[in-house]
DRENPA-3360 file (N, C-alpha, C; in nm, 2 decimals, always signed):
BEGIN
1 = XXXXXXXX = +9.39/+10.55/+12.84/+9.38/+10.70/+12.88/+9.24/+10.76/+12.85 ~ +9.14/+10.67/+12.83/+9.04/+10.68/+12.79/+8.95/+10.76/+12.69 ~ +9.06/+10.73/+12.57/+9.06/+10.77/+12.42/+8.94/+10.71/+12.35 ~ +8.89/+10.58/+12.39/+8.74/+10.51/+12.33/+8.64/+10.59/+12.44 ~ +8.62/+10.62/+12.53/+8.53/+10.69/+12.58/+8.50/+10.82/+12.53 ~ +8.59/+10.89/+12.55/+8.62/+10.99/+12.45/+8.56/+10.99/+12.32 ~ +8.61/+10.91/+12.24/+8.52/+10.91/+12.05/+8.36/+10.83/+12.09 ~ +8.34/+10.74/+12.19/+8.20/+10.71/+12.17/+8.13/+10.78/+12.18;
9 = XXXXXXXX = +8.18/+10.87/+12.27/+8.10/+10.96/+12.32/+7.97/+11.08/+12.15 ~ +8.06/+11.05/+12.09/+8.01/+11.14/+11.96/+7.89/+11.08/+11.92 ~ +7.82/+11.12/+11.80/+7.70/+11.05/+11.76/+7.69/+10.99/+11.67 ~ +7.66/+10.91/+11.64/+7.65/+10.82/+11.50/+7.75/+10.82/+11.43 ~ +7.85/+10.72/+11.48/+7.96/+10.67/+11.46/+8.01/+10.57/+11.36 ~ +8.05/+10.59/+11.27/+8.15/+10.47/+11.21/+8.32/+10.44/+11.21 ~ +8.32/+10.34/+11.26/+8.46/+10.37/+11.29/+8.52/+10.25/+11.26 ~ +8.68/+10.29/+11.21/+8.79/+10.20/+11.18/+8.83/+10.15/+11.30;
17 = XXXXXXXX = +8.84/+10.03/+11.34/+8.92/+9.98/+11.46/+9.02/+9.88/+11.40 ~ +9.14/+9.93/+11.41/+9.29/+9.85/+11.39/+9.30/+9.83/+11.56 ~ +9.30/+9.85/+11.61/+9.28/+9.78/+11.78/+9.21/+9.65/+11.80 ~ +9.14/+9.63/+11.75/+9.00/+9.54/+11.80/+8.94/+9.58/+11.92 ~ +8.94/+9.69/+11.97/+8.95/+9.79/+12.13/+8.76/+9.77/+12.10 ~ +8.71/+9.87/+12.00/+8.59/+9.93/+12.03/+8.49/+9.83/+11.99 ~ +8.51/+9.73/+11.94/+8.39/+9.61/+11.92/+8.34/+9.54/+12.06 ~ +8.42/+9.55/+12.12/+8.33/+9.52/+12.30/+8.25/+9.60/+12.35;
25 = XXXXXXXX = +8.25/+9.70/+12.28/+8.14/+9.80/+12.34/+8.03/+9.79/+12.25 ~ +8.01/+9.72/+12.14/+7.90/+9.69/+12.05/+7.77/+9.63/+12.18 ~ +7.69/+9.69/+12.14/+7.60/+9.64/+12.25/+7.54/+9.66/+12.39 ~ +7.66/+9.74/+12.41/+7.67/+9.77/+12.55/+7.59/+9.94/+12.57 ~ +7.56/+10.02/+12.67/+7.55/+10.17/+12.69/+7.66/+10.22/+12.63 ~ +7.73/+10.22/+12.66/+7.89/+10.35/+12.61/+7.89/+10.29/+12.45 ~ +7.88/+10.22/+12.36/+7.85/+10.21/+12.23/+7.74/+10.24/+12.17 ~ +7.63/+10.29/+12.26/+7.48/+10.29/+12.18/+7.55/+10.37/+12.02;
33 = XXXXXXXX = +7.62/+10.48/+12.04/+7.63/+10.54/+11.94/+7.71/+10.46/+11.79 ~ +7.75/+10.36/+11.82/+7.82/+10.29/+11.73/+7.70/+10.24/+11.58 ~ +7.75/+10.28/+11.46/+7.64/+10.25/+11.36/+7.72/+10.13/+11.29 ~ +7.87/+10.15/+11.31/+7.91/+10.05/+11.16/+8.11/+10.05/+11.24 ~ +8.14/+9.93/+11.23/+8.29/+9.92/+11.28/+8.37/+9.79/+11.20 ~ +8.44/+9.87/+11.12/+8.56/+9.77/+11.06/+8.68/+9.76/+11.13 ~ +8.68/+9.66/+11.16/+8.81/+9.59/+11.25/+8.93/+9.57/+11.10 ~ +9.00/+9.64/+11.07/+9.15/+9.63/+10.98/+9.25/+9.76/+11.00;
41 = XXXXXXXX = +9.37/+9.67/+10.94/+9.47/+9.78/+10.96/+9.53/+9.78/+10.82 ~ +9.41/+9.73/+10.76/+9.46/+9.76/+10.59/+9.43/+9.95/+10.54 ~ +9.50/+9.98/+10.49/+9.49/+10.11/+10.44/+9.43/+10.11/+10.32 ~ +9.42/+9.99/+10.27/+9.33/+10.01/+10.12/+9.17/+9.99/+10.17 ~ +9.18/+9.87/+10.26/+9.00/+9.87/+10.35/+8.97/+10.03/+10.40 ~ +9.10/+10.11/+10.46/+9.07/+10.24/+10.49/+8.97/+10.33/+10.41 ~ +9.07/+10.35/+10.28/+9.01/+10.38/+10.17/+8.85/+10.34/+10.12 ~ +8.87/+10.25/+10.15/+8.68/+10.22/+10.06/+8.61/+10.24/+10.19;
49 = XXXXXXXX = +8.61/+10.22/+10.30/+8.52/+10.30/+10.41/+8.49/+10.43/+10.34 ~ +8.61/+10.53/+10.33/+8.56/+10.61/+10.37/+8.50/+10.65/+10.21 ~ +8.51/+10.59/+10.10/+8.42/+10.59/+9.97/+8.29/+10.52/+10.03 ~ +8.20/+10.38/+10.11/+8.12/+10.39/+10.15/+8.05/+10.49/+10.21 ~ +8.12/+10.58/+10.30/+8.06/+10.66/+10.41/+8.02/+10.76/+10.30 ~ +8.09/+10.81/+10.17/+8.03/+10.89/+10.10/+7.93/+10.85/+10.07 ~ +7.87/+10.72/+10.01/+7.80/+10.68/+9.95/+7.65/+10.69/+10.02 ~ +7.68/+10.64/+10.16/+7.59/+10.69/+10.24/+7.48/+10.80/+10.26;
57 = XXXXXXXX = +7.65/+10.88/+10.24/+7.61/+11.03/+10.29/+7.52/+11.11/+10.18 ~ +7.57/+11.01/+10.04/+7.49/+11.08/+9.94/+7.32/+11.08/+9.95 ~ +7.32/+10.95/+10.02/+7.17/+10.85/+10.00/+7.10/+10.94/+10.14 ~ +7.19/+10.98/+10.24/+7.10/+11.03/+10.35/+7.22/+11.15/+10.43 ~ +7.20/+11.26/+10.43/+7.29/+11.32/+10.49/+7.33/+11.31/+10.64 ~ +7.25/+11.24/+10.69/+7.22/+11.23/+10.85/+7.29/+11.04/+10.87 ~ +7.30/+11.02/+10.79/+7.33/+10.87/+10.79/+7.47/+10.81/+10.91 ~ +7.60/+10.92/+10.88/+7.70/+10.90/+10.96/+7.72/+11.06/+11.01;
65 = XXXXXXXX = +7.76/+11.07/+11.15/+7.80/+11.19/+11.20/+7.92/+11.22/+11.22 ~ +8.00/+11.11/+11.25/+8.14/+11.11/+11.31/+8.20/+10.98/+11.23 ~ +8.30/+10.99/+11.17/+8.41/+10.91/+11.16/+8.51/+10.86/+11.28 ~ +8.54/+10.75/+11.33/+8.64/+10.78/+11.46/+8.74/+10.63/+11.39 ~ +8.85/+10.72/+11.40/+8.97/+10.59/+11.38/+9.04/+10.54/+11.50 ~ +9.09/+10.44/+11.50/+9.17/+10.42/+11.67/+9.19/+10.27/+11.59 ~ +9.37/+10.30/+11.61/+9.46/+10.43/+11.55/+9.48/+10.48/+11.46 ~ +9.52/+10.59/+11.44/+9.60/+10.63/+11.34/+9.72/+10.52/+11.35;
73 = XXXXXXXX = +9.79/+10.56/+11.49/+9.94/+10.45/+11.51/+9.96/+10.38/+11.41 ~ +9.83/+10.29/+11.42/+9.83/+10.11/+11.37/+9.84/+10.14/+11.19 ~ +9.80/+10.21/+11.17/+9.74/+10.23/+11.02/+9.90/+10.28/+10.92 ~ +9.95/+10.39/+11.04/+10.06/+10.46/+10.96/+10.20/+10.38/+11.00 ~ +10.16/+10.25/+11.09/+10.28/+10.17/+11.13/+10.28/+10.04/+11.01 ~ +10.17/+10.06/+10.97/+10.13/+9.91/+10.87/+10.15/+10.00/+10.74 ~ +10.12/+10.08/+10.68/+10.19/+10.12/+10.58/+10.30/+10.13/+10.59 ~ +10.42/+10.16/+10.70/+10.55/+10.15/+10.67/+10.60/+10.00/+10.65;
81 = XXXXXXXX = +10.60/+9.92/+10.72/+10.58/+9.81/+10.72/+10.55/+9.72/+10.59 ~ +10.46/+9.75/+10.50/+10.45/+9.71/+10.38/+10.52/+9.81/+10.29 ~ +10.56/+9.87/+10.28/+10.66/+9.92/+10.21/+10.80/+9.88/+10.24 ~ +10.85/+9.85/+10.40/+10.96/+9.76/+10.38/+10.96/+9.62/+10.33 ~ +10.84/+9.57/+10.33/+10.81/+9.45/+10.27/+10.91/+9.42/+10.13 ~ +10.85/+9.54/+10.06/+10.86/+9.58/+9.93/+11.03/+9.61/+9.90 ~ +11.05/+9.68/+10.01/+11.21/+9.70/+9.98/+11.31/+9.55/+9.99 ~ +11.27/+9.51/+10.09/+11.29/+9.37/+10.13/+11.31/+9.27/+10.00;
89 = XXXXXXXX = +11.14/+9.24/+9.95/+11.18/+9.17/+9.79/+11.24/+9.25/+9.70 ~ +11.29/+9.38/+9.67/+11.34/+9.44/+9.63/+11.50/+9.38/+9.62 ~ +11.53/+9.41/+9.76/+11.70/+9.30/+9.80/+11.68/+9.18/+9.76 ~ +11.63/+9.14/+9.77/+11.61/+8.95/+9.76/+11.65/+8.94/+9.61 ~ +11.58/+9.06/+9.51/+11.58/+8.97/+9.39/+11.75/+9.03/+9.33 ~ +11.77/+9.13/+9.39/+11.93/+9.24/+9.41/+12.06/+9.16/+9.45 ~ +11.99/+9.02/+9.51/+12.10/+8.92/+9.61/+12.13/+9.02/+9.71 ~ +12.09/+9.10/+9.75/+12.15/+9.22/+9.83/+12.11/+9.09/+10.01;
97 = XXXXXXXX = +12.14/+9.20/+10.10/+12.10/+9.13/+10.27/+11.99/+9.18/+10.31 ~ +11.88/+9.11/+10.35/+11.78/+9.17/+10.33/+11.79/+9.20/+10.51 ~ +11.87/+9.15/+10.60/+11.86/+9.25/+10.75/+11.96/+9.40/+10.72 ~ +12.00/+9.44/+10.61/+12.06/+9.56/+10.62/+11.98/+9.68/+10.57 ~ +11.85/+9.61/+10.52/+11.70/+9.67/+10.43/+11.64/+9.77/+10.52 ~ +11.64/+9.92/+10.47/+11.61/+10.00/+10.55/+11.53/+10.07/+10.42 ~ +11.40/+10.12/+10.51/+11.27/+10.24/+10.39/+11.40/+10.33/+10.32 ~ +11.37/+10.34/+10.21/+11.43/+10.43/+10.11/+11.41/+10.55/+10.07;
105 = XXXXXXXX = +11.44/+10.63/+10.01/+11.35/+10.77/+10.04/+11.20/+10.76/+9.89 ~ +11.26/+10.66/+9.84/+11.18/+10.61/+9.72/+11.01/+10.55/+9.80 ~ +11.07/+10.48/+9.88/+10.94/+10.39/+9.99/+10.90/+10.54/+10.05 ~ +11.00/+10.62/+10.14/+10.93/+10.71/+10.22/+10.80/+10.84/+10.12 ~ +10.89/+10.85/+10.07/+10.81/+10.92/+9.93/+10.66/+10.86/+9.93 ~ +10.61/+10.74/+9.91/+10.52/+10.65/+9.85/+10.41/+10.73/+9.98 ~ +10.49/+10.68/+10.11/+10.45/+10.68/+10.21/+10.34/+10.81/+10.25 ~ +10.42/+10.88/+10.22/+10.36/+11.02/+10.21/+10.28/+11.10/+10.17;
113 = XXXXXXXX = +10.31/+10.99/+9.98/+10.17/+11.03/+9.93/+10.04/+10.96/+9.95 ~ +10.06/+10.80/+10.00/+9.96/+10.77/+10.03/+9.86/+10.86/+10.15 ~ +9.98/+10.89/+10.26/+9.92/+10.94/+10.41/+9.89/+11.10/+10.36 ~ +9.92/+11.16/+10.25/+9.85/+11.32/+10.23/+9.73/+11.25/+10.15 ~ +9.68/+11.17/+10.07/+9.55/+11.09/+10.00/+9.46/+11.10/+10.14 ~ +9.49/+11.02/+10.22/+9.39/+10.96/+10.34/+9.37/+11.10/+10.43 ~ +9.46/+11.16/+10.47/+9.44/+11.30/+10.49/+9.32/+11.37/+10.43 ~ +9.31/+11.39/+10.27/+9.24/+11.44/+10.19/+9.09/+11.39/+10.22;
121 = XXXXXXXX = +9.11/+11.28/+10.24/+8.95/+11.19/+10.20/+8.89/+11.26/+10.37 ~ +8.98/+11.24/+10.48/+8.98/+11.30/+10.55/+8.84/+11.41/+10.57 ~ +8.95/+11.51/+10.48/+8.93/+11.66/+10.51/+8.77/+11.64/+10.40 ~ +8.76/+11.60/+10.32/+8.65/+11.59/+10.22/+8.51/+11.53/+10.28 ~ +8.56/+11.46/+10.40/+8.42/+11.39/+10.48/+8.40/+11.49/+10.55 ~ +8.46/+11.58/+10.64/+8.47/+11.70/+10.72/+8.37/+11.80/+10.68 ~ +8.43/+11.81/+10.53/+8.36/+11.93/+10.49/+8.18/+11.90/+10.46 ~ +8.18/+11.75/+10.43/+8.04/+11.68/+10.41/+7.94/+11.75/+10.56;
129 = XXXXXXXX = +8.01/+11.77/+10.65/+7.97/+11.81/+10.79/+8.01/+11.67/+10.91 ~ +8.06/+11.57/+10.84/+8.14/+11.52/+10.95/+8.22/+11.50/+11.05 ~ +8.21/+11.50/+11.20/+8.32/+11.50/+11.30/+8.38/+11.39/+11.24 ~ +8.54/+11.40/+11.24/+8.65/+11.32/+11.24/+8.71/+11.33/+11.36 ~ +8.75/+11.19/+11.41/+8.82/+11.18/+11.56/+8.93/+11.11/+11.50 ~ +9.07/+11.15/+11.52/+9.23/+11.03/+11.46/+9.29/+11.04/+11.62 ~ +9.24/+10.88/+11.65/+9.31/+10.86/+11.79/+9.43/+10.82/+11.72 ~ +9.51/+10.87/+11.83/+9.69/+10.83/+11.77/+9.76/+10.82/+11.90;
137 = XXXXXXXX = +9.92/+10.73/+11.90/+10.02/+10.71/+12.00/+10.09/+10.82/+12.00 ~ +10.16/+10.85/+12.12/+10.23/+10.93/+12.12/+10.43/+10.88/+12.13 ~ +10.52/+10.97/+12.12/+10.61/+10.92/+12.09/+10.75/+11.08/+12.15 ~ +10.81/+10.98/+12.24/+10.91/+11.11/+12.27/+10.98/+11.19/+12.19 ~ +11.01/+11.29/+12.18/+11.09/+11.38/+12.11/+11.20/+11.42/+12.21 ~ +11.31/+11.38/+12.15/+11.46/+11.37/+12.24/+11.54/+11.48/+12.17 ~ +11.67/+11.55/+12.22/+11.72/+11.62/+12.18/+11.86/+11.62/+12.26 ~ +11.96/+11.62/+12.20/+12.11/+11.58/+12.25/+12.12/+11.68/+12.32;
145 = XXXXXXXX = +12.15/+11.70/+12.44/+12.26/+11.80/+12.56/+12.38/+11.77/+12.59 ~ +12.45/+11.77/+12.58/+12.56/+11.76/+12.61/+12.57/+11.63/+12.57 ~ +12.63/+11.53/+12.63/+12.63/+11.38/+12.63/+12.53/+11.31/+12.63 ~ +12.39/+11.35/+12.69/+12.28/+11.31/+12.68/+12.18/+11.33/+12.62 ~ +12.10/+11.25/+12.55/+11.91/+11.25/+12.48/+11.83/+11.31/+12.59 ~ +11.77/+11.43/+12.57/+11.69/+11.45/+12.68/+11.54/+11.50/+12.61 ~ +11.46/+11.43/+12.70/+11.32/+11.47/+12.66/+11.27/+11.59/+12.63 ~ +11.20/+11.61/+12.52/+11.16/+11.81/+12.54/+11.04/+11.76/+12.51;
153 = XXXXXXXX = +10.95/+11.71/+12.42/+10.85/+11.68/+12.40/+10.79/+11.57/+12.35 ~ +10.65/+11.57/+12.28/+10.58/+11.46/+12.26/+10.55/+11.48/+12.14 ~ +10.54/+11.39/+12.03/+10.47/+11.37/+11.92/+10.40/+11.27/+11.83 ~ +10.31/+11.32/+11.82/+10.16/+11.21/+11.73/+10.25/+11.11/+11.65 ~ +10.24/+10.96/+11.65/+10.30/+10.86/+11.57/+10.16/+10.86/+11.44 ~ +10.19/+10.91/+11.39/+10.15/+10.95/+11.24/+10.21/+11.05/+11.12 ~ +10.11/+11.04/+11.02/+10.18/+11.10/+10.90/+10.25/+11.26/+10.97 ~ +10.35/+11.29/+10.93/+10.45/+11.40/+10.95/+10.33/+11.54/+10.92;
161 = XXXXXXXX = +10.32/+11.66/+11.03/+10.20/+11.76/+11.00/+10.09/+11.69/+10.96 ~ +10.03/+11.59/+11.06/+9.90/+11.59/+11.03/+9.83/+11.65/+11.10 ~ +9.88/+11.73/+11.23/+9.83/+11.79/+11.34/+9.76/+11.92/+11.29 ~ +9.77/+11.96/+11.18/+9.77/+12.06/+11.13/+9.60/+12.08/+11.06 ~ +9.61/+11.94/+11.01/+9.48/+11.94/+10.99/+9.37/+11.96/+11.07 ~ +9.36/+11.95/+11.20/+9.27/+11.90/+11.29/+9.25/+12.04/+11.36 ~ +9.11/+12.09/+11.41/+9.08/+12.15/+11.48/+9.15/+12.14/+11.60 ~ +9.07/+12.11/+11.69/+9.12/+12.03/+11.81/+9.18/+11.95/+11.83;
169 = XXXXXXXX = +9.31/+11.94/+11.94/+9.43/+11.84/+11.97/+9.38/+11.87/+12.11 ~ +9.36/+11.71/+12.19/+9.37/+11.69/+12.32/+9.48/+11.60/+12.33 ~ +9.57/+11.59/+12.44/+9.64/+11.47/+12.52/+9.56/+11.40/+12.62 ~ +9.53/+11.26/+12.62/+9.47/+11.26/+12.69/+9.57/+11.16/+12.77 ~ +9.48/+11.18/+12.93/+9.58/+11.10/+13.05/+9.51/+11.06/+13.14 ~ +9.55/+11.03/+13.22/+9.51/+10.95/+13.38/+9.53/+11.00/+13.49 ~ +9.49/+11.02/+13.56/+9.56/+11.05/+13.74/+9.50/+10.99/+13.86 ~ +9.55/+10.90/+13.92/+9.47/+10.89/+14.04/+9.46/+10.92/+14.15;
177 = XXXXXXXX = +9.34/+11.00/+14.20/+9.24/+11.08/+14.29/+9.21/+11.01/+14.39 ~ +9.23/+10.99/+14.53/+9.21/+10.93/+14.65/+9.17/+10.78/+14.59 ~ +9.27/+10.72/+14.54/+9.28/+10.56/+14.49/+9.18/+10.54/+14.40 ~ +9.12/+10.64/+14.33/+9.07/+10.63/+14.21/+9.13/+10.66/+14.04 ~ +9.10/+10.61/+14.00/+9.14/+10.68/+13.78/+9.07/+10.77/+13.79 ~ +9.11/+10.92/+13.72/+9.04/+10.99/+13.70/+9.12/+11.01/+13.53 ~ +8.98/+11.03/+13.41/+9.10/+11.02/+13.32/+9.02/+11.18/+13.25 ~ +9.15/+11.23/+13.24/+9.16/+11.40/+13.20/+9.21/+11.43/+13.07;
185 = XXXXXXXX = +9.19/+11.51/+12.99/+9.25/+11.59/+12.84/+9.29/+11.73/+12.88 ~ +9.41/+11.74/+12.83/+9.46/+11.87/+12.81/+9.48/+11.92/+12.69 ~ +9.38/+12.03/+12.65/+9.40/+12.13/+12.56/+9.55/+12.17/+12.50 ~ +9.56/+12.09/+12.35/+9.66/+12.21/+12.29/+9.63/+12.25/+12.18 ~ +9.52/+12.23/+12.11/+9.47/+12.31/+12.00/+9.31/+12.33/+12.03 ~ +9.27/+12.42/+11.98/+9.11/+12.43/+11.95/+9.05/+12.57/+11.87 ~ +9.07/+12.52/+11.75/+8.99/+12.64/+11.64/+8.93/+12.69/+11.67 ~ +8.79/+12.63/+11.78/+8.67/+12.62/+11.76/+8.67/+12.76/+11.90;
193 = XXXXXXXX = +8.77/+12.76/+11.99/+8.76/+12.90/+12.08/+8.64/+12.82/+12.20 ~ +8.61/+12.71/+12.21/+8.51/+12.66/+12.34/+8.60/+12.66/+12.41 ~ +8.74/+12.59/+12.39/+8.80/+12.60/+12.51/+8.96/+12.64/+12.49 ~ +9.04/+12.69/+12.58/+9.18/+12.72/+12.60/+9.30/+12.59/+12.60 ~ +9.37/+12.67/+12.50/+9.53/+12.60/+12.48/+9.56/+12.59/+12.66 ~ +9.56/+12.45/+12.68/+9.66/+12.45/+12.84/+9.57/+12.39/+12.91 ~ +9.44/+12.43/+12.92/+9.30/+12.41/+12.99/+9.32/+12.23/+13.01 ~ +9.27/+12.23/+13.11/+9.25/+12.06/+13.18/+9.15/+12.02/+13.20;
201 = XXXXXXXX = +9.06/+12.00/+13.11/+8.88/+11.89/+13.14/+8.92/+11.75/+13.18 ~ +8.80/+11.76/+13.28/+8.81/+11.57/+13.34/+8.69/+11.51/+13.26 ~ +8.72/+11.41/+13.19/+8.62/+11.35/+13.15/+8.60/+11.40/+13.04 ~ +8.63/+11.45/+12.92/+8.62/+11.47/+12.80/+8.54/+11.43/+12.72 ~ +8.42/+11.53/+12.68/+8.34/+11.41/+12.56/+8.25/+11.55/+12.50 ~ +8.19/+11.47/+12.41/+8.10/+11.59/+12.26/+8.03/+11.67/+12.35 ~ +7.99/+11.64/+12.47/+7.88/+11.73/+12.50/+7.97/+11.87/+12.53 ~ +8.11/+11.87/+12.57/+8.14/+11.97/+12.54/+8.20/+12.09/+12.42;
209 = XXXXXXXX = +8.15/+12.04/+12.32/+8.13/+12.11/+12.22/+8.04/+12.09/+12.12 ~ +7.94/+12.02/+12.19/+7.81/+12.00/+12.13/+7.71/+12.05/+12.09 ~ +7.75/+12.25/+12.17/+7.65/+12.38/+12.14/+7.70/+12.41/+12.00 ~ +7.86/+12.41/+11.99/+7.91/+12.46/+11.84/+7.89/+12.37/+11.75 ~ +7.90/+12.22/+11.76/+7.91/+12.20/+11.66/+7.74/+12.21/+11.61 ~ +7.68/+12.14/+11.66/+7.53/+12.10/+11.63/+7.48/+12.26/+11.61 ~ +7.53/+12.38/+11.68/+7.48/+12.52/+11.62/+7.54/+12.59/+11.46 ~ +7.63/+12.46/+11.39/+7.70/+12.49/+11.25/+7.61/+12.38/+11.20;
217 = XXXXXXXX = +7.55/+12.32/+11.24/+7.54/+12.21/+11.14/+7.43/+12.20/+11.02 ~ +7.37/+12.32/+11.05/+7.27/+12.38/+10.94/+7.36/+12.46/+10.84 ~ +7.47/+12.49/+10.87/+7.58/+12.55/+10.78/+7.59/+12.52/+10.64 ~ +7.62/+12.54/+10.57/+7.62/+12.46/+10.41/+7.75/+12.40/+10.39 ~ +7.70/+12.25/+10.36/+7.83/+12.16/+10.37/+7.87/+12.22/+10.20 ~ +8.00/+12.14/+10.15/+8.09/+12.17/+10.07/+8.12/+12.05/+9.97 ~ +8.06/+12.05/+9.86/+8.08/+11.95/+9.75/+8.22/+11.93/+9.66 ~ +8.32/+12.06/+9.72/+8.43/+11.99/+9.65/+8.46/+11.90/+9.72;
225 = XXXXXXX = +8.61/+11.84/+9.65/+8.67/+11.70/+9.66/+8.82/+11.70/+9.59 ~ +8.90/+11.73/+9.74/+9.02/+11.73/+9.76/+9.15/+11.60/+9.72 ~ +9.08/+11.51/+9.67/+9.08/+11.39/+9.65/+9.12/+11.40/+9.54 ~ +8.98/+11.44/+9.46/+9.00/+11.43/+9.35/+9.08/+11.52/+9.23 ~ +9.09/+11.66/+9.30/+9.13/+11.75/+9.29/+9.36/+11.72/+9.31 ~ +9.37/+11.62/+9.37/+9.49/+11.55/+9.38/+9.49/+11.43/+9.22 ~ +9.41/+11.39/+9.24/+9.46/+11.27/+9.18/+9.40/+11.35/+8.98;
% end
């Protein structure tokens, strides 16, 4: 849907790839902007990136500009996943059945606090003056009518209100135009007031909000640490 065009587009980039998607573009024009790319879907590798990128940032403020993940999906599907793990040996040692092993609210709990931490570290690079980009899957939202599940909407396969965080929410999609792809974003959030809830851009990328941000960026970044302030 052309979600890596989209984040390369930004500038001086480090980015998580649990896809293995954006390392082909190492090298190439549409990567020029790529500085640094960890290929894992470990959430603990998550974590120390984004303690390097501080470390960076301390040494040079100009060092990274954008954080870009892709996915969220993969990251918040592998944390659940290792916590069924967990539940799993949990049964085993219980003699319990371990195909009747379902997340517990004890796992979901875990879950949660881990994905509000990564959120935080998040919001703490942000405030360093960081663009953060969280590519994510989408996932139907069903709702019973009568006898039937019927579609009403869509929602981010990640941490529960993470939407909330984020300036700007695009969907992004495809259409094809006299036997061409044309690939488009539709506006449903934007703090930032450049562009309208609903609004349809073809082609999505920084340069269109490149007056605002780069006209904040002399702004005074922000030395707390939400992080830490948690823990």
């Amino acid at each position: 849907a052309g979600k890596s065009q989209f984040g390369l587009s930004f500038p001086k980039i480090a980015a998580l790839d649990s896809e293995a998607g954006l390392a082909r573009y190492e090298g190439r024009p549409k990567g020029k902007n790529l500085e640094f790319i960890d290929n894992t879907m470990s959430v603990a590798d998550m974590e120390d990136t984004f303690t390097e990128i501080e470390t960076l940032l301390d040494e040079d403020s100009n060092a990274v500009q954008t954080l870009l993940i892709d996915s969220e999906t993969k990251f918040y599907q592998n944390l659940q996943h290792s916590c069924l793990e967990t539940e799993e040996k949990r049964a085993r040692k219980k003699g319990g059945d371990v195909n009747d092993t379902n997340l517990s609210v004890r796992s979901w709990g875990r879950i949660k606090q881990v994905a509000s931490r990564l959120q935080n570290l998040k919001i703490d690079l942000s405030a360093k003056g960081v663009n953060v980009i969280s590519v994510s899957q989408v996932e139907d939202v069903k709702e019973k009518i009568g006898e039937n599940f019927v579609k009403v909407g869509e929602k981010a396969v990640m941490a529960k209100n993470s939407e909330y965080d984020y300036d700007i929410i695009i969907n992004l999609f495809t259409e094809e135009v006299n036997g061409e792809v044309v690939y488009k974003g539709q506006i449903e959030k934007d703090r930032t007031e450049v562009t309208k809830v609903g609004q349809i851009i073809e082609n999505p990328t920084y340069e269109i909000w490149k007056d605002h941000i780069e006209g904040n960026s002399n702004a005074e970044t922000l030395n707390t640490s939400l992080t830490k302030d948690l823990d």
